[in-house]
N, C-alpha and C positions, 0 to 999 in steps of 0.2 A: 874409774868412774866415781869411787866415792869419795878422791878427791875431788874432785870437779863439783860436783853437787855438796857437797860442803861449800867448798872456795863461793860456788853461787849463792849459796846459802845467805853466805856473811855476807858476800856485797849486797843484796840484797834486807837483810837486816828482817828476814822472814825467820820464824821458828820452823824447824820442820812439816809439813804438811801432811796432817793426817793422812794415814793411808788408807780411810774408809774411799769411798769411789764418790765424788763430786756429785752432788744434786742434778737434777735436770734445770734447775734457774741457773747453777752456777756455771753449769758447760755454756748454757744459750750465752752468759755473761762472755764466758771466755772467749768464742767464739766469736761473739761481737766484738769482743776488744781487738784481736786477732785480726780480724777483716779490717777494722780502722786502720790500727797500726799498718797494715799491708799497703792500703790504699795510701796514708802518707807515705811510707818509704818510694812507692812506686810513682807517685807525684814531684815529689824531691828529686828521684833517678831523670826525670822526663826533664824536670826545669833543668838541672847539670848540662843533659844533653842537650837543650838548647842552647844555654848558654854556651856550649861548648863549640857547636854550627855557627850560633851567629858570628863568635870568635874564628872560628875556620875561614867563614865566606868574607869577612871583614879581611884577612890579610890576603886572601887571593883573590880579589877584587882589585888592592891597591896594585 
C-alpha cells in the first residue's frame, strides 16, 4: 500500500497530505467534486451504451 500511495503520489505531483482530518468546507468540497466527477462518468457510460444500441439495431435492421 505504500507503494501505491507514493506511485499516486508522484503522478499526481501532490506533497503528502497532512494527516490532520479535513475541515468541514474541505469534505463539503470533496464531496462535491466526487458527485460531479460521478455524474460525468455515469453520463459518458450512458452515451457508449447508446452509441453502442444504435450500432446494434443499425446492423440488425439491415
Amino acid at each position: 500500500w505504500a507503494t501505491k500511495g507514493l506511485l499516486l503520489t508522484s503522478l499526481l505531483g501532490h506533497s503528502p497530505v497532512s494527516v490532520t482530518k479535513p475541515s468541514m468546507a474541505r469534505k463539503r468540497i470533496m464531496e462535491e467534486e466526487r458527485e460531479r466527477v460521478v455524474k460525468l462518468y455515469r453520463q459518458m457510460k450512458q452515451k457508449q451504451r447508446d452509441k453502442h444500441e444504435q450500432k446494434r439495431a443499425a446492423m440488425t435492421s439491415t
